[in-house]
N, C-alpha and C positions, 0 to 999 in steps of 0.2 A: 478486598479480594486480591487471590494472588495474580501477575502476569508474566507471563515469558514467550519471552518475542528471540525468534530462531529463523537464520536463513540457511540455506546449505551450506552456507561459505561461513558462518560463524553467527555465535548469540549476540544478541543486539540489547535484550532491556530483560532483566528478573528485576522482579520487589510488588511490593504492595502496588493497589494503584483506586484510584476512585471510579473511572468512566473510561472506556474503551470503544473508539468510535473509527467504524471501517465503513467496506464498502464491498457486499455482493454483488453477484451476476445477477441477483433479484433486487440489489437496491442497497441505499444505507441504512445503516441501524446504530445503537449503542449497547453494551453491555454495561450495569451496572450491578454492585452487591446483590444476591437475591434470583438473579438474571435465571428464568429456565434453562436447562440443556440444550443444548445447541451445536451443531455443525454446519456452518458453514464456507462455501467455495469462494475466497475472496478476487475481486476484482484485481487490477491496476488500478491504485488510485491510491491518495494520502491514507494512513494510518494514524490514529491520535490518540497518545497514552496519556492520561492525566491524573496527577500521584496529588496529594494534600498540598503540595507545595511547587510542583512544576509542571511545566507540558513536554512529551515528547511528541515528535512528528516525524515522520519515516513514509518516503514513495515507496511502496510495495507493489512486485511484480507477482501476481497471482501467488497462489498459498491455498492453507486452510487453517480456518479459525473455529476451535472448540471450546465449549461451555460446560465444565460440569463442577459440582462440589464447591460454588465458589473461587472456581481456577478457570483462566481463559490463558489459551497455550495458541501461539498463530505460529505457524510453520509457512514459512513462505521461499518461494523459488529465489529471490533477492531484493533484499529491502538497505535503501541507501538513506544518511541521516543529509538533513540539507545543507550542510558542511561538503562534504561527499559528491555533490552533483556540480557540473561543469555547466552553467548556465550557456554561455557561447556555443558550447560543443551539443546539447541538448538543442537548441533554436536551430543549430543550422542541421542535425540530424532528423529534425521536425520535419522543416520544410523538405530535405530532399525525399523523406515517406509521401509526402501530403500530392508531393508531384508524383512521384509513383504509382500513389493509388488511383491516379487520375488515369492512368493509361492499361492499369493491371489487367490481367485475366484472372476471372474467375480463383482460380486455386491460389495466389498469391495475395487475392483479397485479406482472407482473415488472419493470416501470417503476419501482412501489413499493416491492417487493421488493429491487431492485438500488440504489434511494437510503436503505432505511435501512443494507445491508449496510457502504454508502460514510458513514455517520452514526456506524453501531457502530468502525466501525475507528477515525475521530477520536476516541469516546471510549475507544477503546482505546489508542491513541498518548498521548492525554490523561493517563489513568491510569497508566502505564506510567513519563510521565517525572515524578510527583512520588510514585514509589515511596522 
């Protein structure tokens, strides 16, 4: 099946691909060959593109990922490969969220909320690829 992986800021992966494994606001899933139609609203969280011969891995900042015709097309707000993420600067932009949300009001919650979910996935892509 075909894949193309698109952020506002530029393309990131076309080509064939075996398994496409994300992450909604309902949970994870994968897409494979065959896969039903599908739309949906992805999360913050790793991306994983797997072709016959390699893996790719991309932290994605929300998006949307469609399913038709044996073509899966993710459009996303911004997706960094783990070459690209600043481990140090990601840790300490963690923590000074995690102290924020400790003290937030109400309306700053999900704001904050929603930028470390998009911090924890970099350092999860991070981790991932010097396993």
């Amino acid at each position: 099946m075909k894949c193309t992986l698109v952020s506002q800021y530029r393309p990131l992966f076309t080509g064939e691909v075996e398994l496409v494994a994300a992450r909604s606001v309902e949970g994870e899933f994968e897409v494979m060959a065959g896969h039903a139609p599908l739309i949906a609203v992805l999360a913050a969280a790793p991306l994983r593109i797997q072709t016959a011969t390699e893996e790719h891995i991309y932290a994605v900042r929300h998006g949307l990922l469609r399913v038709a015709s044996d073509q899966v097309s993710i459009l996303t707000e911004e997706a960094l490969l783990p070459t690209e993420i600043d481990r140090d600067q990601v840790t300490q932009q963690h923590a000074k969220i995690t102290t924020l949300l400790q003290c937030a009001v109400k309306e700053n919650k999900e704001q904050l909320t929603s930028e470390l979910a998009w911090l924890e996935a970099q350092i999860k892509v991070n981790n991932r690829a010097y396993e």
